[in-house]
N, C-alpha and C positions, 0 to 999 in steps of 0.2 A: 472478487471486486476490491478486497480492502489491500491487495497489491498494488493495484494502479494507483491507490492513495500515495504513491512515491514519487507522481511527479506532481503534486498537490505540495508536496511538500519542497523540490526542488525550484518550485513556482513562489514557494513561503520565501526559500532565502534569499534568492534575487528581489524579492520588495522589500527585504529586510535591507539590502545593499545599497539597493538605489535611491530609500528615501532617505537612507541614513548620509549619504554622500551629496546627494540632487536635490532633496527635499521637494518639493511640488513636482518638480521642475522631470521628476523622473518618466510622470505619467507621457510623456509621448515617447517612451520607448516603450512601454507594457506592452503592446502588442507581438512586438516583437521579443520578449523575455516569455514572455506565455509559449508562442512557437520553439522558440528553445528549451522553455521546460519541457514540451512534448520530445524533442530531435535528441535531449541529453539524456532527462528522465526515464523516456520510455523504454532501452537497451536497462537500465536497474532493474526497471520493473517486469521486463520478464526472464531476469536471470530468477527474480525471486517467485514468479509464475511457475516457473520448471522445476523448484525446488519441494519434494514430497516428505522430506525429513522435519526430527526437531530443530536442526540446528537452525530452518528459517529464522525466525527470530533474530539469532547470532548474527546471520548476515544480512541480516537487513536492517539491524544495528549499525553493524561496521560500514555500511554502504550511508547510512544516514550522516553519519559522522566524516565515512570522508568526501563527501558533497559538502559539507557543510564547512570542510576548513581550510579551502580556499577562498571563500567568502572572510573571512574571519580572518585571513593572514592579508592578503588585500585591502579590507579594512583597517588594521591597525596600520598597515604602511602608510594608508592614506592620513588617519592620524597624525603619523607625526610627519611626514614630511609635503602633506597636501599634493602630492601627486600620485596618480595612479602611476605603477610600477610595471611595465611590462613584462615579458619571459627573460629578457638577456638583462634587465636589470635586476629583476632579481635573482635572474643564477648568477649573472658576474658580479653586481656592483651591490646589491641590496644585503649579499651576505653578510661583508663586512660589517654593513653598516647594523644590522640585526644584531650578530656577535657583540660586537664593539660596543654598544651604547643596550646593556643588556639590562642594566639597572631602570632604562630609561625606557624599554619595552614595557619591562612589567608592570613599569606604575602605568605605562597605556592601560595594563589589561585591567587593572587592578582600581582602575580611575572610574567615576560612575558609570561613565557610556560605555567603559572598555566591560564591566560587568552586566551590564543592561544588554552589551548585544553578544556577552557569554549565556547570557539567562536565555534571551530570543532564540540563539542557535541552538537552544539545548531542548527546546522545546517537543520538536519530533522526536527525540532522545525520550523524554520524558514520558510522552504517549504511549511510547513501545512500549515502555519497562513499566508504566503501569498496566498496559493490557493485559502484557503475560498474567502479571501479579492478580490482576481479577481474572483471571481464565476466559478472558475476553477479546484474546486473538485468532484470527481466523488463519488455522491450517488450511483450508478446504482449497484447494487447486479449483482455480479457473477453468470454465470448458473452453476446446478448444478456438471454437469460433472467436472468442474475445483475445483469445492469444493473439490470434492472427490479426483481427482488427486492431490491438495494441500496435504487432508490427508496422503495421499499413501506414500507422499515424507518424511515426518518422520521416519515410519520403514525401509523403504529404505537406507534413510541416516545412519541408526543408523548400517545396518548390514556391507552398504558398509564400514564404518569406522572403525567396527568390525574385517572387513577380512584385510583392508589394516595393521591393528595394528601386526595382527596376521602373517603377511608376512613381517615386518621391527623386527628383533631380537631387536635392540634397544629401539623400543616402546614397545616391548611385556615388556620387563625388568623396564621400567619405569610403569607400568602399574601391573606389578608385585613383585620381591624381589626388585627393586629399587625404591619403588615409592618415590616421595618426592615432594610436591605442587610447589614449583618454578620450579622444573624440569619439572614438568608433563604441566605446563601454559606455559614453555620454547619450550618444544616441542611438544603440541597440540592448545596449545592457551588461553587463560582466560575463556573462555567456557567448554573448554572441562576439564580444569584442575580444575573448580573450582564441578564440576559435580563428577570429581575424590575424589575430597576434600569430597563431600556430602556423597558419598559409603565409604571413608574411616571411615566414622564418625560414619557411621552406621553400617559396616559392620567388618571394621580394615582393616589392608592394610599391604601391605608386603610382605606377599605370607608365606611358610614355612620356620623353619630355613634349613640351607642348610649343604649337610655331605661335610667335611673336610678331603678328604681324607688324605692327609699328612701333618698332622701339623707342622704350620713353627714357631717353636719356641726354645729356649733356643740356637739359633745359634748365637746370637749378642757377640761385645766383651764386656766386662761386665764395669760395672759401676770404679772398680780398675784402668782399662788399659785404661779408654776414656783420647783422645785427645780433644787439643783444637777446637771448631767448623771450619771449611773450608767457606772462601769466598762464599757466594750463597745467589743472587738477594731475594730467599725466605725463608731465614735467618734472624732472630734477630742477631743484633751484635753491640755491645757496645765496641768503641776504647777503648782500652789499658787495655785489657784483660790480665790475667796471667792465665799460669794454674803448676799445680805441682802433683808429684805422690798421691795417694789415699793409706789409711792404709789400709794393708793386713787383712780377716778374720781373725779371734781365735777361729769361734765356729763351730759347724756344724748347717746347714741350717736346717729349720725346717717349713712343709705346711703353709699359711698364710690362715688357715678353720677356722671353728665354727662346732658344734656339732652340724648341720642339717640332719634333719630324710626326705633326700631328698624323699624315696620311698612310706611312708607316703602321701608326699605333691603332689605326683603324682597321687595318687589316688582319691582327689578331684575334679578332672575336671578343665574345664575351661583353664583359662589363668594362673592359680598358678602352673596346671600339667602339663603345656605347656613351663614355667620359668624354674621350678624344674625337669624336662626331660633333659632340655637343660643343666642347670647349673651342674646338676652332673656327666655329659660329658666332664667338661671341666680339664684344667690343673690348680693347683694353682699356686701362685708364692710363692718364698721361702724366710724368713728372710735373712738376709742380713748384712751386714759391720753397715749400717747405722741403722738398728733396735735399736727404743728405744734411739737416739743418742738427741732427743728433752725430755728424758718422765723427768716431772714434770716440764716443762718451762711454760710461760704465752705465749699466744697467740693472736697476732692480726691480722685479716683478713678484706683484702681488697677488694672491687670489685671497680676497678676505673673506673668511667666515660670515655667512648672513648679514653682510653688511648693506647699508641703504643709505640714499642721501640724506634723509632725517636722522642721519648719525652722524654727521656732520656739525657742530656747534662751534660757533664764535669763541665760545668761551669755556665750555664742556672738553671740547677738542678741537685747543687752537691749530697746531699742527696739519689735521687734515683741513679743517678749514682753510688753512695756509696753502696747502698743495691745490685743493680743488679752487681757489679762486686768484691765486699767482702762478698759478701755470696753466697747460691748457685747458681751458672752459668750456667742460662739457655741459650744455642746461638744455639738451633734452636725450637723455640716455637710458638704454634699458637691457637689462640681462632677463634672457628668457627664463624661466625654472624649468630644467628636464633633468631626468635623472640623479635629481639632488648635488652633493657636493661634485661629488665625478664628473657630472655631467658639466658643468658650470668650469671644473677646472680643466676640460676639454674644450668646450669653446675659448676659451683665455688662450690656452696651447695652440691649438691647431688652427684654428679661423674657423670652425667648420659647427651643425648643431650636432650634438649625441646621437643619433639618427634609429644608431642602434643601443639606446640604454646605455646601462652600466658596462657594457661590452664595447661602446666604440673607442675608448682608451686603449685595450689590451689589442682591440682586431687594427687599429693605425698601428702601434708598436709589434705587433707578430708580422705583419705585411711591410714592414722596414719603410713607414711612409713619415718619417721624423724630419723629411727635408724643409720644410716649410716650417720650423719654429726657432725662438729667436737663438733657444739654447744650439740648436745646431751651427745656423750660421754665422753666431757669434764666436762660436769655435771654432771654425774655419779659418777669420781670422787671428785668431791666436789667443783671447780671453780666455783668462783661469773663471770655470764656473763651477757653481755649487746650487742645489735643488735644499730647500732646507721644509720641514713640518713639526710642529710639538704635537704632534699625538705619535701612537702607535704608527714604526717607518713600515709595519707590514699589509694597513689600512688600505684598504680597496686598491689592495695586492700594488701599493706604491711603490715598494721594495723590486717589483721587477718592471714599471713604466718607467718611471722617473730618472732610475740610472741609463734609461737609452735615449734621453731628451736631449744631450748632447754634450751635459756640464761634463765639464775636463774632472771632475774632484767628485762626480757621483752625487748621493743622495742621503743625507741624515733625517734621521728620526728619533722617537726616543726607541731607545733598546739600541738603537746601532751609532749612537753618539752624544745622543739631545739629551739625554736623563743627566748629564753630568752641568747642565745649568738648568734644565726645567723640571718643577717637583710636579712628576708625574702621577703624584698618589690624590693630587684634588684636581676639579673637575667642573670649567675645564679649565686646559694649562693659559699658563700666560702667556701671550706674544711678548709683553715686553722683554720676560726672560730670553727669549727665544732670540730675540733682537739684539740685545747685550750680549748673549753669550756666543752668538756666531757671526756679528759685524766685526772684531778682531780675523777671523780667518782669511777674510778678501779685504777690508780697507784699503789696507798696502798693496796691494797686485796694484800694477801698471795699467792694465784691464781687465776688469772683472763685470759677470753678467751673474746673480744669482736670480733664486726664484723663493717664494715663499707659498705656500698656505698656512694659512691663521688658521686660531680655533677658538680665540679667547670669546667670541662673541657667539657663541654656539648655544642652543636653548638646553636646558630651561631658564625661564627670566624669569627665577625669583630671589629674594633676597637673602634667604637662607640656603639657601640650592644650588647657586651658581656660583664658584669661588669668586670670579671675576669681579660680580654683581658685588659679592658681600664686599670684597678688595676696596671697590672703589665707592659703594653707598653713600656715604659720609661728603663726597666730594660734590654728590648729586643734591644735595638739601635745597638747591633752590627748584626743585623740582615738586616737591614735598605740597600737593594738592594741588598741582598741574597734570599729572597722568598717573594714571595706574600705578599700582607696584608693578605691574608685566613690564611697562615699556621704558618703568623709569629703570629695573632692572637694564633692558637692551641698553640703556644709555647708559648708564653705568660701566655694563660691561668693554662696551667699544670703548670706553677711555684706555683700555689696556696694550689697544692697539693704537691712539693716538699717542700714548707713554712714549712709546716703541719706537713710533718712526721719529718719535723727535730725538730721543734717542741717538737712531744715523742719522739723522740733519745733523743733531749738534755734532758728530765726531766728521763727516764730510765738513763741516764747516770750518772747525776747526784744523782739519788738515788741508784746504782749498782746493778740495774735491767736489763741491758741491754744483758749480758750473759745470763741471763736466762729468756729472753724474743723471741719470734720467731713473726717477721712480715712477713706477704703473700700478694703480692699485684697480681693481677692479672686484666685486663682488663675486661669489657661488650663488647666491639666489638669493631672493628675497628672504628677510626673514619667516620663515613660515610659523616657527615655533611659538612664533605670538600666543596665535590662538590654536592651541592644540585641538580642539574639537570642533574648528571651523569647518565648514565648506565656505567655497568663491560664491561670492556677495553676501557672506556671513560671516566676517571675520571685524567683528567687532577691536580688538585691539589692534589690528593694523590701521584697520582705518582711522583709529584714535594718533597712532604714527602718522600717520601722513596727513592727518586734515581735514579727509574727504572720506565719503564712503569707497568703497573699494567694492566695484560689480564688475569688474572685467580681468582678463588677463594682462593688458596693455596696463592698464591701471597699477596692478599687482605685483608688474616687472620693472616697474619704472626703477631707474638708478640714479647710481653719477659715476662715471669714469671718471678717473686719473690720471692725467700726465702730467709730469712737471720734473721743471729741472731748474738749477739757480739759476740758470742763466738768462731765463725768461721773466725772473722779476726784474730784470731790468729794461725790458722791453717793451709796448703797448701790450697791453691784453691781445689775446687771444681767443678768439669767441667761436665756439664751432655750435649753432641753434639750432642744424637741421637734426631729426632724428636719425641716432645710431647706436645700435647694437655692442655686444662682447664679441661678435666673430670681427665686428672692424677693428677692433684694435690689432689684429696679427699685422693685416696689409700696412697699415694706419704707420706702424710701428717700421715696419721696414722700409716704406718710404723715407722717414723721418730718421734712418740709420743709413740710407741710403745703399739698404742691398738691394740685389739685382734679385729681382723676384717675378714670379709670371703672374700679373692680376688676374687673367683670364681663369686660374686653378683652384682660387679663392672666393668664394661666395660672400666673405664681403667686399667693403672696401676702401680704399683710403680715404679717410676723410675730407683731407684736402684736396681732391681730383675732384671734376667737373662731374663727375657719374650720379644717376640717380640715388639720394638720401633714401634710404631704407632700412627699415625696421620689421624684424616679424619673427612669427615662435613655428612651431613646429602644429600648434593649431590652426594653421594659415590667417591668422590675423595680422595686420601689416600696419604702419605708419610710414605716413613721406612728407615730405615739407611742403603736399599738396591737401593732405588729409586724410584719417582714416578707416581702416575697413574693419570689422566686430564679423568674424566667418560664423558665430553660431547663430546670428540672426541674419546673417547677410547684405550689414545694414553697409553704406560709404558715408563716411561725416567729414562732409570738405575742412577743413582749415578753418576755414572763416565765411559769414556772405559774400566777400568780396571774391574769393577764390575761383578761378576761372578753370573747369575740368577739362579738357581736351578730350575730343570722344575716343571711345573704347575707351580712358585712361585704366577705368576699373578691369576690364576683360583683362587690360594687357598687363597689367601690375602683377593681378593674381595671376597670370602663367606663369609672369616673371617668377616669383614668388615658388609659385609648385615645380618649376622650374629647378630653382635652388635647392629646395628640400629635396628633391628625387637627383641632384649632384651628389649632396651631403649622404644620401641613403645609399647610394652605388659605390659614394666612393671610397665610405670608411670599411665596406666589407671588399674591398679589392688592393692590391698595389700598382693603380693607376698611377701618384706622384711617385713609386719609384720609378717605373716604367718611363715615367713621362723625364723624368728630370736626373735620374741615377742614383748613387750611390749617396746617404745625406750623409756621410760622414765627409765630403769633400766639397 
């Protein structure tokens, strides 16, 4: 009998997991973590049934320990970067990140909770080794009858969990057109979700795309007539905003396509006949006022390190302050968080979400599906470009993405060029170095397109801990019993990155490039490092950042995108209010460079086109400029009382929506855009 105590114990770690991530919140999956401690547990417990020797003990040691540190590595990931980590991000993309920030694990483990839930998993451990010690472990093999009923209790467990799923419309959905790995661990449990993870991998996930009976599109007021953004908790918004009217069309609108022989690509099979079915179903978006308003500018692209619009300061960082409110006016914008920095600086790249982890970087670049970014097709037409990073250029394997992103001049990092202006021995490095020492390589080109990732705003936010933090402390003193040391830290740090861009303002300016230069800054993710031992709606130091408490995803992702270029201070403001995401800035951008791009191939979309404003993560929660939808309670929160819903609008949004994400999930594990569009080197 004290065999079968092995899924009693598989039962311990999963409550150990879920309340330590869920906190109350975990108890409506227990049913379902219990069925799985029988379906996982039970195959231990009678390896160690069958075993007549001494060495039981020995193995059922080693079997306690390694159930137990999966739990425990999942856990610390969650730690520090508050998302759960699926299988492809953490064999592609969470290595790195494990590796690389190794000083910064151990204080996890080593931190009270990182110890508190070394002690909890150690507990079974403990029980053994003192059973042995008082000769109070039971050798005695089990008769056979209980063997066999142990068996029994496997298919058992698995049907019963089978029919409960099938009887909650909610599980069926997550399970189905919603699946998504922190969803599916949120509401069955780390067992059952990471099981989900294994069939996704191998089988796909998602379900089919879904008909749209009544598409909701082309009802929004259009880009001419927007207003300034409206007060709201999940709102970017930067004081002393202006806005002013927008110049009326001159032309007629015209498909934003490519000459694709969709009927052709359907005939293929697979997953290209599955894209190409779908895609040529869909609606395009139309050129526009702003079409072609950037073509022939230079271009630099940002993905900034855990940056947010509460890093934004009038007088902290006039600089970005200056970009975010004299150039395009993003005030309601949000970067989803998936797969950490990777992930973050994939939706920037591609237009598309992470769909698969830390892997859908490497599986676009091994599937030669590079057409669609700006580094390509600004090398097409003849732009010298350059990818630049101040960490390690071998980091979430950058050293083999980034030099096929399209730049004419490859990819530096430190080790492969950067160490010779950024002092790579503190932590972490500066952007402004970063910015100094490789604005001299493109100023002078005729055109030039580069890219950056930051790091200088990277956790941890303290003041002895963070070079960045310590760098700039002294600059933050009007801060000094306004916030924490965490957040005055983060603000602190991020001045390293407003140094930087003023930095190239001031040298575009002074060489009268600045009008004809376009910068993009855009976020990786929210800060998470805030609150390192938070879970969502218990992250006390961000919600100290932003103002408000922070219970939601929508909430947690809010941003501010950047665009700007000199040439726009001279013009009315520019106000774009409805919500938008990181995947619109690809289309966003190529309109506004005026390449010839197929909207139809992009899940997002350009901002200035008449198409449905949308927002949404990979939890299927969504935001429109009609109002929004919270998928884990299932709640719709219109706009406003006055806001008038259009029936179905809910039904038809979230197709839309599961729609997109099962685009984004087909497409980054296929070479549908090469297929569709050719070779991107041309």
């Amino acid at each position: 009998m004290r065999r079968f105590e092995f899924i009693l114990y598989v039962f311990y770690y999963e409550v150990v997991f879920g309340f330590s991530v869920y906190g109350f919140g975990y108890f409506s999956s227990m049913p379902f973590t219990l069925l799985w401690s029988l379906i996982l547990g039970a195959p231990a417990a009678l390896i160690l049934m069958n075993i007549k020797t001494k060495i039981l003990p020995v193995v059922d040691g080693l079997l306690r320990v390694l159930y137990a540190i999966p739990f425990l590595v999942e856990y610390f990931i969650y730690m520090e970067f508050k998302e759960l980590y699926d299988l492809n991000t953490i064999m592609n993309g969470a290595g790195g990140a494990l590796t690389g920030f190794t000083s910064t694990i151990i204080g996890l483990i080593i931190s009270p909770l990182g110890i508190l839930h070394l002690i909890l998993y150690s507990i079974p451990i403990a029980i053994l080794i003192a059973d042995v010690k008082r000769k109070k472990y039971d050798y005695t093999p089990p008769e056979k009858w209980f063997k066999t009923a142990t068996a029994v209790t496997i298919p058992v467990a698995l049907v019963v969990n089978i029919i409960i799923i099938a009887c909650i419309p909610s599980a069926r959905n997550i399970v189905g057109n919603e699946y998504n790995y922190p969803k599916a661990v949120q509401a069955f449990g780390y067992m059952e979700g990471t099981a989900l993870d294994f069939k996704a991998l191998l089988f796909g996930s998602g379900g089919d795309f879904q008909t749209v009976k009544n598409p909701v599109t082309h009802h929004t007021t259009a880009p001419d007539e927007s207003k300034p953004g409206e007060s709201d908790p999940g709102a970017s918004q930067v004081p002393g905003m202006e806005s002013g009217p927008a110049p009326t069309p001159t032309f007629a609108p015209e498909p934003q396509v490519m000459d694709i022989n969709f009927t052709a690509l359907s005939q293929k099979g697979g997953k290209v006949a599955t894209l190409a079915q779908y895609c040529s179903n869909l609606e395009p978006t139309y050129t526009n006022k702003m079409t072609g308003k950037f073509k022939g500018k230079n271009l630099i692209m940002i993905t900034a390190e855990a940056f947010t619009a509460e890093a934004i300061d009038p007088v902290l960082t006039p600089t970005l302050y200056r970009l975010a409110t004299k150039g395009i006016q993003f005030t309601d914008s949000y970067v989803p968080a998936t797969a950490g920095t990777t992930g973050g600086e994939f939706s920037h790249i591609f237009g598309l979400l992470p769909t698969s982890g830390g892997k859908s970087f490497t599986s676009m670049i091994d599937n030669g599906s590079t057409y669609f970014t700006m580094g390509q097709r600004l090398n097409a037409e003849g732009y010298y470009g350059q990818a630049f990073h101040n960490n390690d250029y071998k980091y979430y394997s950058r050293n083999k993405t980034h030099i096929k992103l399209g730049y004419s001049a490859g990819f530096m990092g430190i080790h492969n060029g950067m160490e010779q202006w950024v002092n790579w021995h503190q932590w972490p490095e500066s952007d402004y170095d970063m910015f100094q020492g490789t604005c001299p390589l493109y100023i002078n080109q005729d055109h030039f397109n580069v890219y950056y990732m930051s790091v200088s705003g990277h956790a941890g936010y303290t003041r002895a801990g963070n070079a960045m933090s310590k760098k700039h402390w002294d600059e933050t003193a009007s801060l000094d019993g306004k916030y924490s040391e965490t957040v005055r830290a983060y603000k602190a740090c991020n001045m390293d990155l407003d140094q930087g861009l003023k930095y190239v303002v001031d040298r575009l300016e002074e060489l009268g490039k600045a009008d004809d230069t376009v910068i993009c800054l855009v976020a990786d993710h929210f800060p998470y490092g805030l609150d390192p031992d938070a879970s969502l709606g218990n992250m006390p130091k961000l919600s100290e950042l932003y103002g408000y408490e922070v219970k939601n995803y929508i909430q947690r992702d809010h941003n501010r995108i950047i665009i700007w270029s000199g040439c726009l201070e001279k013009e009315d403001p520019i106000v774009v209010d409805t919500p938008t995401s990181s995947i619109d800035i690809l289309p966003t951008l190529m309109n506004l460079f005026g390449i010839k791009y197929d909207s139809r191939l992009l899940p997002g979309r350009d901002v200035f086109s008449d198409s449905m404003p949308l927002a949404f993560n990979l939890n299927y929660d969504w935001k429109t400029d009609l109002g929004t939808y919270y998928s884990a309670s299932g709640e719709f929160k219109p706009k406003d009382a006055n806001t008038q819903i259009p029936d179905d609008y809910v039904k038809n949004v979230k197709s839309i929506v599961s729609n997109k994400i099962k685009y984004c999930r087909n497409l980054v594990g296929s070479d549908f855009i090469k297929q569709a569009v050719g070779d991107p080197n041309k």
